[in-house]
C-alpha positions in Angstrom: -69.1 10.8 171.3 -71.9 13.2 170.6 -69.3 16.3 171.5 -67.2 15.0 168.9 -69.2 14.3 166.0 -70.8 17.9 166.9 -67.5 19.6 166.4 -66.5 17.9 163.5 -69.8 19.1 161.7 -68.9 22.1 163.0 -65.4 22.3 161.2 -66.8 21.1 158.2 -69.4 24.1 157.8 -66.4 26.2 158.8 -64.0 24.9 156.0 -67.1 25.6 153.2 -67.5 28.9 154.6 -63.5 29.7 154.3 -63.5 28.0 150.6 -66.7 29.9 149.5 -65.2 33.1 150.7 -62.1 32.4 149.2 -63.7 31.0 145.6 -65.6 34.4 145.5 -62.2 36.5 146.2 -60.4 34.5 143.5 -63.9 35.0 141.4 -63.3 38.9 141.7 -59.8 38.5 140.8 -60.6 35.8 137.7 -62.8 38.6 136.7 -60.6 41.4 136.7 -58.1 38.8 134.2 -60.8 38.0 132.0 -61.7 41.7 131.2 -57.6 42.8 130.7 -57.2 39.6 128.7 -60.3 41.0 126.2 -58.8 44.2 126.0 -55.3 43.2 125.8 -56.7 40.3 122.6 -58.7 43.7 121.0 -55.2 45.7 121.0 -53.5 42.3 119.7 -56.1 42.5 116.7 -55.1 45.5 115.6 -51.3 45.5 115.9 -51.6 42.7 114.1 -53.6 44.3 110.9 -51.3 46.8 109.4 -54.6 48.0 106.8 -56.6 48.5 110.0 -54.2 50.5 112.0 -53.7 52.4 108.5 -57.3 53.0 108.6 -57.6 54.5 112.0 -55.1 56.8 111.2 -56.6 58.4 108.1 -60.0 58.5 109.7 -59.7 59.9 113.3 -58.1 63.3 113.5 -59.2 64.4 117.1 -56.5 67.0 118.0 -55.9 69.0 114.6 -55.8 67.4 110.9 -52.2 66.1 109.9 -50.2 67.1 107.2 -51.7 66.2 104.3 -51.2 63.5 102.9 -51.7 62.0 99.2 -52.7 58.5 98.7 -49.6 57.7 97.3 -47.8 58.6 100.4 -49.8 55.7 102.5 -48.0 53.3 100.5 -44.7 53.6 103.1 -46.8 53.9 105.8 -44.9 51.8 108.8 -45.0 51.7 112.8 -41.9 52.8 113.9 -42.4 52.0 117.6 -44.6 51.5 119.8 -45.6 51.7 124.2 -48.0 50.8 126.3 -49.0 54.1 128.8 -52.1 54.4 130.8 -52.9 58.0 129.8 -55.7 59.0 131.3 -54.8 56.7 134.7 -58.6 54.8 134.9 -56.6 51.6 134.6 -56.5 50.5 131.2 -53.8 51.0 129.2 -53.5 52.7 125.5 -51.0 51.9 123.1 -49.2 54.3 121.6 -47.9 54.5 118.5 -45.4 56.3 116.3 -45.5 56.6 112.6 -43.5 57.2 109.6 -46.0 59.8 108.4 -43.7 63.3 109.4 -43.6 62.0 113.5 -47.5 61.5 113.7 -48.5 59.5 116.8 -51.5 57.6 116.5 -52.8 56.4 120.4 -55.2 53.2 120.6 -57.6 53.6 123.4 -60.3 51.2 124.1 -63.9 52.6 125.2 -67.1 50.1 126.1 -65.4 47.5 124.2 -64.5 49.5 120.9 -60.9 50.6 119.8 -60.7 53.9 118.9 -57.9 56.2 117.5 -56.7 59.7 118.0 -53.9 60.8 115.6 -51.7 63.3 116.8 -49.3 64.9 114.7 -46.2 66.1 114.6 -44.5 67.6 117.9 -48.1 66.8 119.7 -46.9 64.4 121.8 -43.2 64.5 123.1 -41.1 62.5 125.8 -44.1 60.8 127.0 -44.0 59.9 130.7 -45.1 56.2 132.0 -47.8 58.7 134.4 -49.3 59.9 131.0 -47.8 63.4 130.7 -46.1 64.3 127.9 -44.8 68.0 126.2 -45.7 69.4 123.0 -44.4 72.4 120.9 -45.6 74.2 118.1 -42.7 76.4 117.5 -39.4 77.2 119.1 -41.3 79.4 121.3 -44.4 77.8 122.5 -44.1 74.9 124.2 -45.7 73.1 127.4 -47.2 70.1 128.5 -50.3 68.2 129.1 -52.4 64.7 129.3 -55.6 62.9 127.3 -58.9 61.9 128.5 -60.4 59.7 126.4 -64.3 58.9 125.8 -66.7 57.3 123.6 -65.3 58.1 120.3 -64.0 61.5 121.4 -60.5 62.5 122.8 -60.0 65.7 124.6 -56.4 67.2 125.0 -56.2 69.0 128.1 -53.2 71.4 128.9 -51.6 71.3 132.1 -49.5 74.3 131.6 -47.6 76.1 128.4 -45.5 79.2 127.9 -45.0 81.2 125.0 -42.1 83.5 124.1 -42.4 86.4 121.5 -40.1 88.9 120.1 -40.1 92.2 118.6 -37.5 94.5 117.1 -37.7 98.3 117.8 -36.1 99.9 114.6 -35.5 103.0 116.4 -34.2 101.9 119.3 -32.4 99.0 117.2 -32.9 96.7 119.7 -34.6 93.2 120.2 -37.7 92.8 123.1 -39.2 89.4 124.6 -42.6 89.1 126.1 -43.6 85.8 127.9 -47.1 84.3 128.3 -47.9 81.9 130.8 -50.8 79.5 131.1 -51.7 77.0 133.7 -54.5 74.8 132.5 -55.5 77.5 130.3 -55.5 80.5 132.7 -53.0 83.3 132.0 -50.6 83.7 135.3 -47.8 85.8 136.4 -44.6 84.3 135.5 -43.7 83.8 139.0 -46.5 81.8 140.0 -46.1 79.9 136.8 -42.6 79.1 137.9 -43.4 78.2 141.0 -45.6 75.9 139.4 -43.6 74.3 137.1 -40.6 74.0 139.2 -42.7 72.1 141.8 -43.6 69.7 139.1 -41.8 66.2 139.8 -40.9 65.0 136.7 -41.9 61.7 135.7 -40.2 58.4 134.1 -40.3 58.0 130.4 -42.2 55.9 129.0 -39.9 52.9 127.2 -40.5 52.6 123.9 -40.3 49.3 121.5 -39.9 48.1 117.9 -43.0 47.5 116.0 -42.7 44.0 115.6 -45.2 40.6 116.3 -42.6 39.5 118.7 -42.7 42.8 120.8 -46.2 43.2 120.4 -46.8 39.8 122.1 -43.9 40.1 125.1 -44.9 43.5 125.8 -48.7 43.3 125.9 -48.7 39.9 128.3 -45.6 41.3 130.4 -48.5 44.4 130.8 -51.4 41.7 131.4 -49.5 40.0 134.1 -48.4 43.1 136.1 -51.3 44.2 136.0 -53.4 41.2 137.1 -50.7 41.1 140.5 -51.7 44.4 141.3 -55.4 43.9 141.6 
């Protein structure tokens, strides 16, 4: 009898043991939930206040100042669209918007539990990819493409690779020349190694983009929450 009662103390402490573990593994992951659900409610805040989002984009001009504008002109300010991309790939998203105001983009990223904005104007950022990458252009021949990393109240734009074309007409010879410049993170390259580069380069998905609207805002930022809370 003593045998018996022994191992049914034993299976006792054995079963508080497996619970405890398993109460401190769902702990972690409760956690985790808790801190996407604050920043997902801190992004909901300021979808949801149109004079706030306005705000942000007059006042934070990280990458070069946009067109500018007259007061006047805020008056049909409107979101057009909208995604959620993790940029910088630390595993919290930024929301990404795009404006009336001349294709400005305005990205929301959130930093020691502040929101902070980064306007970027037009052609900045183009055919953004779900991995973060995304092209830009500031003419029909300079082009490229490159990614954000965000800190406290700073944004630095960091480019991956870009290529400019040039032309020049000799009037003697009545006939047009090209050059071509080639960059890879900002170190001039021969054009074939940039080509290798580039052509190596597996191109990602594109982001999917949404209408600006409460009901969007909500199924897309808790679709987000929940896939992100299974992968953790």
């Amino acid at each position: 009898m003593k045998i018996f009662k022994y191992i049914f103390l034993m299976i006792i402490v054995v079963s508080i043991v497996f619970c405890s573990k398993n109460n401190l593994l769902t702990g972690y992951d409760y956690n985790n939930i808790v801190k996407y659900n604050k920043i997902i409610e801190s992004y909901q805040s300021v979808l949801e206040n149109m004079d706030m989002i306005k705000k942000i984009f007059k006042d934070n001009y990280y990458y070069s100042e946009p067109f500018a504008y007259n007061d006047e002109d805020y008056d049909y300010f409107k979101i057009n669209f909208f995604t959620v991309v993790d940029m910088d790939n630390d595993n919290i998203p930024e929301i990404i918007l795009e404006t009336s105001m001349m294709g400005d983009v305005l990205v929301l990223y959130y930093y020691d539990e502040i929101i902070y904005g980064y306007t970027c104007p037009y052609r900045g950022i183009l055919r953004l990819k779900k991995d973060g990458t995304f092209g830009f252009s500031s003419g029909a021949g300079d082009s490229g493409r490159g990614v954000l990393k965000f800190s406290s109240n700073e944004c630095e734009y960091i480019e991956i690779w870009r290529e400019i074309w040039d032309n020049n007409y000799d009037f003697n010879m009545h006939k047009e020349f090209y050059t071509r410049e080639c960059y890879i993170y900002g170190d001039q390259v021969s054009e074939e190694k940039f080509d290798l580069f580039i052509n190596g380069q597996v191109e990602a998905e594109d982001a999917e983009w949404y209408d600006f609207n409460e009901t969007s805002i909500e199924n897309i930022l808790t679709s987000y929450l929940n896939s992100t809370a299974n992968r953790r």
